[in-house]
N, C-alpha and C positions, 0 to 999 in steps of 0.2 A: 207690612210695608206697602204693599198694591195697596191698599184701602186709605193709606197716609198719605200715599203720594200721586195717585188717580184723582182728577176733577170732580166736582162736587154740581159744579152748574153748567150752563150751555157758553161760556165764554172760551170754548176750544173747539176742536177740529179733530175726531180722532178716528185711526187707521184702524178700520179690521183687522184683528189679531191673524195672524199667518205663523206658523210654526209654532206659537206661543210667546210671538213679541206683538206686544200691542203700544204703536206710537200715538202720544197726543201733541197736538201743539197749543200752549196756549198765550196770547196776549193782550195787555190792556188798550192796542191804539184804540182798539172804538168805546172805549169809554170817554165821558166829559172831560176834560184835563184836570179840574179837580179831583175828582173821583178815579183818577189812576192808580196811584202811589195805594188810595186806600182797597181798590177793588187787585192790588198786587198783592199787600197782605192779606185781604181774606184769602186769597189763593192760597197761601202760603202756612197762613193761622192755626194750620192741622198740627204745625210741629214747630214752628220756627214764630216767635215775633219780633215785628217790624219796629223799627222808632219811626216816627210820622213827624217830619215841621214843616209846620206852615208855607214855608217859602216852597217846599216840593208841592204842596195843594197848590198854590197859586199857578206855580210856571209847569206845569203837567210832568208825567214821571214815564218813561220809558221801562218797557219790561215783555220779553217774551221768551218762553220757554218751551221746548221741545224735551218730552217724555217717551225715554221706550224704556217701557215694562216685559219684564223678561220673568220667569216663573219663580224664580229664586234671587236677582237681583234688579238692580234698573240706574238705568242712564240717564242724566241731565245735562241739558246744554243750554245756558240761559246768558241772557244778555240784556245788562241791568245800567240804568242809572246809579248815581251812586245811590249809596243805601246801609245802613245798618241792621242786620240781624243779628237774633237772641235766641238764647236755649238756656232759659235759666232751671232752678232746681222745680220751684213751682211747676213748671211748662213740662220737665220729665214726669214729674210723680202725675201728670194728667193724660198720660197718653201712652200708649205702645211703643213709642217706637226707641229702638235700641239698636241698628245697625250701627255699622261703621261705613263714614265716608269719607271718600279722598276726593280732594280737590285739585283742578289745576288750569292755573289763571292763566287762559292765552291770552289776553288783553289786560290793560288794567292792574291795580293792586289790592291785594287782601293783604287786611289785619286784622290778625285773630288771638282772643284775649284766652285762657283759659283759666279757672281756678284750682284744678287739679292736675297738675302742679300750678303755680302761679308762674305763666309766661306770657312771652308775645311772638306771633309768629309772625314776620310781613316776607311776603313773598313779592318781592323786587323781579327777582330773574327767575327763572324755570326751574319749577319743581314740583312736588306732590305733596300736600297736606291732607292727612290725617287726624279725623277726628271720632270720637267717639259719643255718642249722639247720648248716652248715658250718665254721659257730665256735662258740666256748664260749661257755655263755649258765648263769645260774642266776636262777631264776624263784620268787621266794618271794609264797605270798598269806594275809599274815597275821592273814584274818579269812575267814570264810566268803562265797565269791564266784561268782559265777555270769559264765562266759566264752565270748566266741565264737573261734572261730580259724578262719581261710582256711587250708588248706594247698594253693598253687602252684607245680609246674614252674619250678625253676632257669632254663630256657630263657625261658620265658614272660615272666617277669620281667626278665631280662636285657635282654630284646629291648626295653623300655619304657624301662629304666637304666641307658645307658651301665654306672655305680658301684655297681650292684648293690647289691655287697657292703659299700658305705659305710651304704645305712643299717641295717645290724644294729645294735637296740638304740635303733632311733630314736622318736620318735612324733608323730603328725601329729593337731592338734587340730583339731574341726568348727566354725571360724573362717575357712572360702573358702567362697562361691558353691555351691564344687562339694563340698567334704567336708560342707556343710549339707544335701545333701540325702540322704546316710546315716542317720540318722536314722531318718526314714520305714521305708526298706526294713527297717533292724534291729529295727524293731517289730515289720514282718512275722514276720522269723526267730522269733522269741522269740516271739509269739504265736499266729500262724496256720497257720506253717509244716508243719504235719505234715497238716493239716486243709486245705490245696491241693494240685491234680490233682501229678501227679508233673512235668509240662512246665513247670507253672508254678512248683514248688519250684524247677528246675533254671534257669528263666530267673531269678527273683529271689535265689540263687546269685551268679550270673554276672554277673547288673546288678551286686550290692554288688563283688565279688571288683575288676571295671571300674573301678567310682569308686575302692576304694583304689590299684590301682596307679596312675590317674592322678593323685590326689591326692600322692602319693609323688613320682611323678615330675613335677609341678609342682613343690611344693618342692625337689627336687634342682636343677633350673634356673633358682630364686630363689637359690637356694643358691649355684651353682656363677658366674652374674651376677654377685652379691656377691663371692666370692672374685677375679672377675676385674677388678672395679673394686679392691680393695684389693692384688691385683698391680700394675697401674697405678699409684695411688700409690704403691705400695714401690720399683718402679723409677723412677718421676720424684724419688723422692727421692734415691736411690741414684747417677741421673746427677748431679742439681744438686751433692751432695756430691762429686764426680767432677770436675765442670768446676772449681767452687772450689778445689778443692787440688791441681791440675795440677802445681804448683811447690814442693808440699810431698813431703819425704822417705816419710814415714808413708803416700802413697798407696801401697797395694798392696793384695790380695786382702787379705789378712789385715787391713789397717788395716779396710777397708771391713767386715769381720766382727764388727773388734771395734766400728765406730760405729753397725753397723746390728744388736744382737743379737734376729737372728731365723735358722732354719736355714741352716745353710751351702747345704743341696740347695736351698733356694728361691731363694737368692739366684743361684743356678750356672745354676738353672732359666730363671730369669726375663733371663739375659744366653747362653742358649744358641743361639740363633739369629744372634748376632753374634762368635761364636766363642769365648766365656768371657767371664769379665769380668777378666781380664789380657788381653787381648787388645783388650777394650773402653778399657780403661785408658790401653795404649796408644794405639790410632787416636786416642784424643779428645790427648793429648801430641802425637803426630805430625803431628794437622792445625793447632796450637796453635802448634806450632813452624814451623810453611809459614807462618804469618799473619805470627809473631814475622822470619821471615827477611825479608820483603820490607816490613814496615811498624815494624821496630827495625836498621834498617842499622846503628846504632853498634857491636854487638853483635856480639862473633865466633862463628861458627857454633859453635864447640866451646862457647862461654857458655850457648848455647839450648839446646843439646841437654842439658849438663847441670845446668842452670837447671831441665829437666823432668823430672831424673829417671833419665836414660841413663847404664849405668855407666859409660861412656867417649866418648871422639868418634869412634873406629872405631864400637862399637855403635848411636851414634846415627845414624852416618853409613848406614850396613847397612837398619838399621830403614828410615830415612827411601827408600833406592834402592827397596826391595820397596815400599813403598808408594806412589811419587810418579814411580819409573821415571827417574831422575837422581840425584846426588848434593845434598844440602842447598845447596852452594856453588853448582854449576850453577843450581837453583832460583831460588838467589836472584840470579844474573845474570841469567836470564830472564825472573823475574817483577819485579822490584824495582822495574823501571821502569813496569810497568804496572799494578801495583795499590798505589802507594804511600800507606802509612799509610791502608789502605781497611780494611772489617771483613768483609769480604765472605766471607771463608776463617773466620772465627768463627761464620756463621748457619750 
């Protein structure tokens, strides 16, 4: 990360490291006005490219950036012309770099494209974006904007987000408790920051860098709560639909697909612990027909079995031994007398 995002040429300014924060600043005013825009991207070129037109070479491009390197993460605060950046697939598989960063626009607006998932982020009003420097991201700000950025440790991250990599492209508004008290600090940065001792730059760093990942990772686990209440119901639906049509032709995996249209893999998901859901399908038929044999005596056992479904009465008969450890008929000499026309094999 130091080596991606530390200066490469003499077009900066930079502070003797002290405690192990080392500030650079760097900007294009003393370049030609042509030569801005493109002496902005090579700065930049180590991990991010630029779109370049014409009309920014003519009328000169505004750009400067303040860098502190910190041993394990690092801070930016730049203030750009408008501008388009890129992080395409080609641009990762050439280079190192894999943090995560969060962005947050005091000035200005970001739009930011992602392919993984396919979205759009625009951050209008105050907030935090998250990106994952690992997937393709395109970053357009199409007014002149003034931005902060965390860059952190893949690892670091990781260790707070199970899903990491879910939130690329995500953003977290200063609407909790805890992302309200960002705020504060970010006035610090943006105003004091260069004008405090070096320890205290580095602790007020680290305090904000804090609150964003747990901010993040609060709502991952609002998030992830939600999705597993709406598992819940997608499967209480899915059995109720399941017991209801025990005796219809049309139950099988596929009918269940087409009544329930949401992913096949979530659906497989959400009944893999009880061995699929053909398998589900069956046990709830199997125990259906145990109730049917001893509380429908009129009923010949080959009627039940394909009353629910069973290609045949050998099949049904098979099915029923692996699961009940006797034959259907047996069953129902054993049990007929004791649990007659009871519901008890139905709860």
């Amino acid at each position: 990360m130091r080596d991606l995002l530390a200066a490469r040429d003499i077009r900066h300014a930079r502070t003797p490291p002290v405690s192990g924060l080392t500030r650079q600043h760097f900007s294009v005013a003393s370049e030609h006005k042509e030569l801005q825009l493109l002496a902005w991207r090579d700065y930049l070129g180590r991990f991010l490219d630029l779109q370049v037109r014409r009309q920014q070479l003519d009328h000169g491009f505004h750009a400067e950036l303040d860098t502190y390197l910190l041993p394990d993460m690092a801070y930016l605060d730049s203030r750009t012309d408008a501008v388009t950046q890129l992080r395409s697939n080609q641009r990762i598989s050439t280079d190192s770099m894999r943090d995560f960063v969060f962005h947050i626009a005091v000035q200005g607006i970001i739009e930011t494209s992602t392919a993984r998932p396919s979205a759009k982020a625009q951050q209008y009003t105050p907030g935090i974006l998250a990106l994952d420097m690992n997937q393709p991201m395109s970053m357009a700000r199409p007014t002149r904007a003034h931005v902060l950025a965390f860059f952190l440790p893949r690892a670091a991250v990781s260790a707070h987000l199970p899903d990491a990599e879910a939130i690329h492209g995500r953003i977290v508004g200063y609407t909790t408790p805890l992302t309200r008290m960002l705020p504060g600090y970010l006035k610090i940065l943006c105003q004091r920051l260069p004008a405090l001792p070096a320890d205290e730059q580095e602790q007020t760093i680290r305090t904000c860098a804090r609150l964003i990942i747990a901010a993040f990772a609060k709502q991952q686990r609002l998030e992830e709560h939600g999705r597993a209440a709406a598992r819940a119901a997608l499967q209480g639906q899915i059995e109720h639909y399941i017991q209801t049509n025990l005796h219809e032709e049309h139950l099988t995996p596929d009918g269940v697909m087409r009544a329930f249209p949401v992913a096949r893999s979530t659906i497989y998901r959400l009944f893999e612990s009880q061995g699929g859901l053909a398998a589900y399908i069956r046990h709830c038929r199997l125990r259906d027909a145990a109730h049917e044999l001893t509380s429908m005596r009129h009923l010949a056992v080959t009627q039940i079995g394909l009353g629910l479904g069973f290609n045949s009465a050998s099949d049904f008969s098979r099915a029923f031994s692996r699961a009940y450890g006797m034959s259907p008929r047996d069953y129902r000499e054993q049990f007929g007398m004791i649990f007659p026309q009871n519901n008890i094999l139905k709860k």
